[in-house]
MDTraj code that builds the backbone (N, CA, C; nanometers):
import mdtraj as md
import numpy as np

residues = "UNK UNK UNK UNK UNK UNK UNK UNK UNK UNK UNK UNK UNK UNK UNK UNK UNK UNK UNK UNK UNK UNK UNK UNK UNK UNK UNK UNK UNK UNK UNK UNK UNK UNK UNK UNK UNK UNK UNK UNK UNK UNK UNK UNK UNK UNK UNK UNK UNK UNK UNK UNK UNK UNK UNK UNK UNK UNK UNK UNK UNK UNK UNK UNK UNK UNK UNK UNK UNK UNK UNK UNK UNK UNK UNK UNK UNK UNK UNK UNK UNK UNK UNK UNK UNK UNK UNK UNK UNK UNK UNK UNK UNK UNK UNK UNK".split()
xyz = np.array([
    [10.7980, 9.4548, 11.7903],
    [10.7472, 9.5258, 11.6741],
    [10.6215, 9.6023, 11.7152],
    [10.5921, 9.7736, 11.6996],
    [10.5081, 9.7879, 11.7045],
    [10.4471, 9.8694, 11.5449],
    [10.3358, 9.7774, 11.4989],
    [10.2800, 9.8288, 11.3938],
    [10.2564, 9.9740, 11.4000],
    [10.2402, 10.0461, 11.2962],
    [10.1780, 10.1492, 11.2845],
    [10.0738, 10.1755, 11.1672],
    [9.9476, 10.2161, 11.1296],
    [9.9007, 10.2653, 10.9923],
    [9.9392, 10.3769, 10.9971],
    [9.9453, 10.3881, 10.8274],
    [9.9160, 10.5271, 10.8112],
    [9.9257, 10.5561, 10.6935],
    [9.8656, 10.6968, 10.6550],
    [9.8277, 10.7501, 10.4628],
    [9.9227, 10.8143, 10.4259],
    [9.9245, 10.7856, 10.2854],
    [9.9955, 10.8586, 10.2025],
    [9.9343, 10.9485, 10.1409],
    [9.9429, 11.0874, 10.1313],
    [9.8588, 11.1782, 10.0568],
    [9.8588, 11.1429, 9.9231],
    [9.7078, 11.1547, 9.8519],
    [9.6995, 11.1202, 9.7116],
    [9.7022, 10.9832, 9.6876],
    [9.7407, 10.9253, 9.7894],
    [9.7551, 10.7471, 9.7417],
    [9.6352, 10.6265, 9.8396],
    [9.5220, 10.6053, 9.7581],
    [9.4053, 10.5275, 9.8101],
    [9.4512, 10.4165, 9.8630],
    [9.4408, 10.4144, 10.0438],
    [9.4458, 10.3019, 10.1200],
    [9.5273, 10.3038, 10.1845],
    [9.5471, 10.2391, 10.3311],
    [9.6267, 10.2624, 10.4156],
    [9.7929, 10.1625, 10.4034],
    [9.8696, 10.1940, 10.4881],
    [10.0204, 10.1233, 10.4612],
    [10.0386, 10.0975, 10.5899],
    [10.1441, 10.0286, 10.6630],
    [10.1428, 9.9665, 10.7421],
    [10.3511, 9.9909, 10.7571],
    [10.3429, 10.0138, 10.8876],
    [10.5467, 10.0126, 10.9160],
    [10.5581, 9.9945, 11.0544],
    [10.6626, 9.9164, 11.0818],
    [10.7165, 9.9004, 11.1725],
    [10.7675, 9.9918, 11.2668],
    [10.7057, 10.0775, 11.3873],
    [10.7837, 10.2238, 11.4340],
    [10.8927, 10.1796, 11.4598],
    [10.9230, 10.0894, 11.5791],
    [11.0165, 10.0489, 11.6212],
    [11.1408, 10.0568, 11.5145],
    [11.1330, 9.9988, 11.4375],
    [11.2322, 10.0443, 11.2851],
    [11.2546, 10.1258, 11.3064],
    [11.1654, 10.1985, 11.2379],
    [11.1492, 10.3636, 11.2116],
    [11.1932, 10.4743, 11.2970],
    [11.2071, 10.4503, 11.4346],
    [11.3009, 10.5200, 11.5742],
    [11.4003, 10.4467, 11.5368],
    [11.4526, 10.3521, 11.5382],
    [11.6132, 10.3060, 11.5727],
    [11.7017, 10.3728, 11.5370],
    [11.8113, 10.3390, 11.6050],
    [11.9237, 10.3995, 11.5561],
    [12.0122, 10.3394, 11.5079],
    [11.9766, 10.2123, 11.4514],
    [12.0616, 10.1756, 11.3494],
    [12.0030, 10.1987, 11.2223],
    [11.8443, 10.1959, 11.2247],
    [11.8037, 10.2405, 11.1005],
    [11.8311, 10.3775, 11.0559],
    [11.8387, 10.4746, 11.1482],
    [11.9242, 10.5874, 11.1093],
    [11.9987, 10.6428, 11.0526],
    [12.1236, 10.5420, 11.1234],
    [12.2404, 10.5051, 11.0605],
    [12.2810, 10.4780, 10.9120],
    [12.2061, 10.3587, 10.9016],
    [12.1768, 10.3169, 10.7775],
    [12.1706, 10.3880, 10.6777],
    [12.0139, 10.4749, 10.6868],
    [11.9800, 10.5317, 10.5897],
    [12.0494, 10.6767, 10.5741],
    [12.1512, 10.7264, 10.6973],
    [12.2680, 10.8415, 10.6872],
    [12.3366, 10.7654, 10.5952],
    [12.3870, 10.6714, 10.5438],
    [12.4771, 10.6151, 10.4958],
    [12.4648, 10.6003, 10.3484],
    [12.3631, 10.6139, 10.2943],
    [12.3101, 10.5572, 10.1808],
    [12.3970, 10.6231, 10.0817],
    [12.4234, 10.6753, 10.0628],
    [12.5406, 10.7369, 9.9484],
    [12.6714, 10.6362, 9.9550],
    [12.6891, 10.5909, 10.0869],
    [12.8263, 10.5118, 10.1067],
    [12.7718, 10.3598, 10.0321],
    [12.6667, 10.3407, 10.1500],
    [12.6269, 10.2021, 10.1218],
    [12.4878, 10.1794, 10.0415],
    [12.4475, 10.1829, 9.9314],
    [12.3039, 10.1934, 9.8989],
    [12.2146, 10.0588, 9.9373],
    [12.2948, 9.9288, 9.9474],
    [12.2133, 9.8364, 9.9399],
    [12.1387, 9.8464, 10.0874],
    [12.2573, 9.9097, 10.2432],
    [12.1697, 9.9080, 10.3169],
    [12.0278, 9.9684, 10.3377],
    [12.0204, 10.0720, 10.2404],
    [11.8645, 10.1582, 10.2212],
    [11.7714, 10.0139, 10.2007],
    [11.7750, 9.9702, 10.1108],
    [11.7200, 9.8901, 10.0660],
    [11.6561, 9.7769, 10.2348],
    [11.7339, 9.7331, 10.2904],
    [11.7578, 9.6781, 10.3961],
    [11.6499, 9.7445, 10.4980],
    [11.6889, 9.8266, 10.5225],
    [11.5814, 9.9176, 10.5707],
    [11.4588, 9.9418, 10.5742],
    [11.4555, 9.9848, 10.4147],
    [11.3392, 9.9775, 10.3548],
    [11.2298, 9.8203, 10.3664],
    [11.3020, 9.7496, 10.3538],
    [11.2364, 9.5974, 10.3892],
    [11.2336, 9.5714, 10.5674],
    [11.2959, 9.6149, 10.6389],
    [11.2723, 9.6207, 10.7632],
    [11.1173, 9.7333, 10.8163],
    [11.1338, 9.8429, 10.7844],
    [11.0743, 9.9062, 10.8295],
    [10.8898, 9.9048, 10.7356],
    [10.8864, 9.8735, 10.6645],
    [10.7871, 9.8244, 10.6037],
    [10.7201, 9.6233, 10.5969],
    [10.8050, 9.5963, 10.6682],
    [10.7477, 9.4340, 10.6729],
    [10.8002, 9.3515, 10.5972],
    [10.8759, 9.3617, 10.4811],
    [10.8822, 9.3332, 10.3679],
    [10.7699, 9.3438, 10.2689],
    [10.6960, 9.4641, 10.3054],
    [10.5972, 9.4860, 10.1882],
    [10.6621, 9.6214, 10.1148],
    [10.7759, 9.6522, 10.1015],
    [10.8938, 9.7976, 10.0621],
    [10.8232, 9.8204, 9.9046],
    [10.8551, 9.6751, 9.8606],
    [10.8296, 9.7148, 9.6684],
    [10.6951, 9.7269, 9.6681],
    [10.5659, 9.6629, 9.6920],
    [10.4283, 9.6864, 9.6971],
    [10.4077, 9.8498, 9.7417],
    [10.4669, 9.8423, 9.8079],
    [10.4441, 10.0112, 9.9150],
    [10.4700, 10.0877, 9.7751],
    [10.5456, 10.0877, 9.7428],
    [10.6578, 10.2036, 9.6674],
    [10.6182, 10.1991, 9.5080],
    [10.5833, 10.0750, 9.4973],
    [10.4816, 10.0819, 9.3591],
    [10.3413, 10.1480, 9.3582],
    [10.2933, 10.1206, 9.4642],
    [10.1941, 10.2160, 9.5106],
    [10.1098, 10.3190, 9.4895],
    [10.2644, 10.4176, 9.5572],
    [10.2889, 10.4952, 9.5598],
    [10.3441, 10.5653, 9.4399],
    [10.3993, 10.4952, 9.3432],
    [10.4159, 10.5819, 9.2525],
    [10.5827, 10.5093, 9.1119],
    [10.6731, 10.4802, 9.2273],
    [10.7478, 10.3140, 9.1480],
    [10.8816, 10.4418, 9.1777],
    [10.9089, 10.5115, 9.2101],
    [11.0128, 10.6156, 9.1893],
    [11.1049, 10.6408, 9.3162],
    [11.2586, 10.7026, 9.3280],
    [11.2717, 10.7676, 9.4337],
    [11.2462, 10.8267, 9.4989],
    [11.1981, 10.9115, 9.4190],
    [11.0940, 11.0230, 9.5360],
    [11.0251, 10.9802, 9.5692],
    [10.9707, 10.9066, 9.5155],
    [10.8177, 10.8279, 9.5983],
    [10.8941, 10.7238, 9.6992],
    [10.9440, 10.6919, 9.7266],
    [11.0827, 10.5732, 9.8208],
    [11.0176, 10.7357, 9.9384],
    [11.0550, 10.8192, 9.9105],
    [11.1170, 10.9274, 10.0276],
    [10.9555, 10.9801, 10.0781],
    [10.8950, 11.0036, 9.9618],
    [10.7268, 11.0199, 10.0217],
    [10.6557, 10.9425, 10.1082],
    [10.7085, 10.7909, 10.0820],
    [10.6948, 10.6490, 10.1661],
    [10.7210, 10.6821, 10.2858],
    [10.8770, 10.6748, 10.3037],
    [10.9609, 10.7010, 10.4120],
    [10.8788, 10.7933, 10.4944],
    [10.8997, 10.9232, 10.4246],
    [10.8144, 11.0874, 10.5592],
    [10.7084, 11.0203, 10.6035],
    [10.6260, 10.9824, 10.5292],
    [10.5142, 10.9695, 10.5827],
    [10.4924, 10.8403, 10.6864],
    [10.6160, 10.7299, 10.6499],
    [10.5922, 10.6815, 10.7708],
    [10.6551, 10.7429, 10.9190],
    [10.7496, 10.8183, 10.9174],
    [10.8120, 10.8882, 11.0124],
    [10.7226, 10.9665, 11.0992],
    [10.6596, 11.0422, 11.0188],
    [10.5326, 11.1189, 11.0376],
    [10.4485, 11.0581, 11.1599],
    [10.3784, 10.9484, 11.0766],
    [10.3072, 10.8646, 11.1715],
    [10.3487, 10.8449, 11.2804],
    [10.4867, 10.7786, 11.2856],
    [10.5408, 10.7052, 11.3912],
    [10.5741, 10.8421, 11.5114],
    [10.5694, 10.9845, 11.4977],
    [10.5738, 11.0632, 11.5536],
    [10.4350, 11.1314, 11.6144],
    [10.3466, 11.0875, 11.5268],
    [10.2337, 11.1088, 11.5947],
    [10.1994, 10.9887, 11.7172],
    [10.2347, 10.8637, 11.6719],
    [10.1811, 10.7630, 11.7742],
    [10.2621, 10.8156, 11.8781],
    [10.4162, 10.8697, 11.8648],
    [10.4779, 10.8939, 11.9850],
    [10.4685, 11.0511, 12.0527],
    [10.3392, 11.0744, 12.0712],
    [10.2976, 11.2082, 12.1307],
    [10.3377, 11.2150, 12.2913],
    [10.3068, 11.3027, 12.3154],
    [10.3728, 11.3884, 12.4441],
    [10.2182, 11.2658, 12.5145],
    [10.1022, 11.2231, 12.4582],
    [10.0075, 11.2144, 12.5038],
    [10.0318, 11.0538, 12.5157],
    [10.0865, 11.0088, 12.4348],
    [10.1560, 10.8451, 12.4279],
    [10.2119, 10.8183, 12.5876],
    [10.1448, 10.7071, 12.5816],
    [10.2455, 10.6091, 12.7385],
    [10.3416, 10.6049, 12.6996],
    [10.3993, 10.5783, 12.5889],
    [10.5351, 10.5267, 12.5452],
    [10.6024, 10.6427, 12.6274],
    [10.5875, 10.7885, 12.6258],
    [10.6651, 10.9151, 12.6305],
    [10.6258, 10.9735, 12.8004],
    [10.5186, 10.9532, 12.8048],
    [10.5003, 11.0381, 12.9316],
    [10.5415, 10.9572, 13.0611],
    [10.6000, 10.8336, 13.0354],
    [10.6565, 10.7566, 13.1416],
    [10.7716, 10.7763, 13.1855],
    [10.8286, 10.8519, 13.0872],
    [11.0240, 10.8790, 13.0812],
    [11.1345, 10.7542, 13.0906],
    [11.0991, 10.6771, 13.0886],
    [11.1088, 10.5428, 13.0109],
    [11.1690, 10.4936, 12.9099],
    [11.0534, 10.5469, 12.8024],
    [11.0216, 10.5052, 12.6950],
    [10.9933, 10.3321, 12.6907],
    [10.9617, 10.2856, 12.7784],
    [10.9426, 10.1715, 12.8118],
    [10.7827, 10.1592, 12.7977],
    [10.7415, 10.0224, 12.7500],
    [10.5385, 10.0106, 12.7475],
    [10.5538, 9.9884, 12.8491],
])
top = md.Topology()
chain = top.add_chain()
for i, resn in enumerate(residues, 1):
    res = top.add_residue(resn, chain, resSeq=i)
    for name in ("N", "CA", "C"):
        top.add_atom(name, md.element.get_by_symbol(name[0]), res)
traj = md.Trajectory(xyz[None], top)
């Protein structure tokens, strides 16, 4: 697991997600799927947030869209930690 912080615009205080989640490709998967399967969103959503998904998302605002404002912005993050400037990336690896 590697933690990540990070803000939500407009919303006081930081949040916390799992990148590792948040890259996978089953979580991907998953959340491509969500029209088929909705409960796996959900699944997800509790993976990639800690099981803190409903706190997060109440938060934020209690809504779908706010689910998806959650989501970007943790993606976001997790793309900044993984910069061209990140060990994770400049090793070719992707290995710590």
């Amino acid at each position: 697991m590697t933690e990540v912080t990070f803000k939500v615009d407009g919303v006081d205080g930081e949040f916390y997600c799992d990148a590792d989640e948040v890259r996978s490709y089953k979580t991907s998967k998953q959340l491509a799927r969500g029209d088929e399967q909705p409960a796996g969103v959900f699944d997800v959503m509790e993976r990639i947030f800690m099981g803190e998904d409903e706190a997060y998302i109440e938060r934020v605002g209690g809504s779908i869209e706010d689910m998806n404002k959650l989501v970007n912005a943790a993606i976001e993050a997790c793309k900044a930690k993984n910069s061209s400037t990140s060990p994770q990336t400049s090793n070719g690896t992707g290995a710590k």
